[in-house]
N, C-alpha and C positions, 0 to 999 in steps of 0.2 A: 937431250941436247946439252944439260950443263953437266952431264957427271962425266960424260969419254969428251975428253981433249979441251975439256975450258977454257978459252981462252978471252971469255967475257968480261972478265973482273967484277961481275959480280957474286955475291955471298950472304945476304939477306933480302926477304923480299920482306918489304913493308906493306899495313893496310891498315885504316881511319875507317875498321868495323863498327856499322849502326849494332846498338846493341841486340837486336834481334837475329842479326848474324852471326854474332859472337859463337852459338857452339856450332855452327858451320865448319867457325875457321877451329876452334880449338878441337875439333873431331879430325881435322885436316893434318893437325900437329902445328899450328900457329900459340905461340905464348903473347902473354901480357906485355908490356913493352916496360910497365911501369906498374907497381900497387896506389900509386897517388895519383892515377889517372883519376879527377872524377869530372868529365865531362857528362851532362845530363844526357847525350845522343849517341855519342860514339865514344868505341875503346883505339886506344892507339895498341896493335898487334905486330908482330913478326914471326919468321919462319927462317931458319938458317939451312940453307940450299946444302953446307955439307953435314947433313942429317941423312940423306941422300946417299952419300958415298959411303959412311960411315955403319 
């Protein structure tokens, strides 16, 4: 749906990953959002949609 004919405006998908999810999403191709993340629960992640196209 976002790779032929976009016209969404969007281009990162975000996610406030519990950390037992984390390699979920990093298996998925989701990065860190930040190394100075330390919350004790959750990682802040993203994924850039044109990864996809590319």
């Amino acid at each position: 749906m976002f790779v032929i004919d976009n016209k969404t405006g969007c281009r990162f998908l975000t996610v406030d990953a519990y950390l037992n999810a984390v390699p979920f999403y990093e298996k998925n191709g989701f990065r860190f959002m930040n190394a100075e993340d330390d919350d004790p629960h959750t990682r802040l992640m993203y994924f850039d949609l044109m990864d996809l196209v590319a």
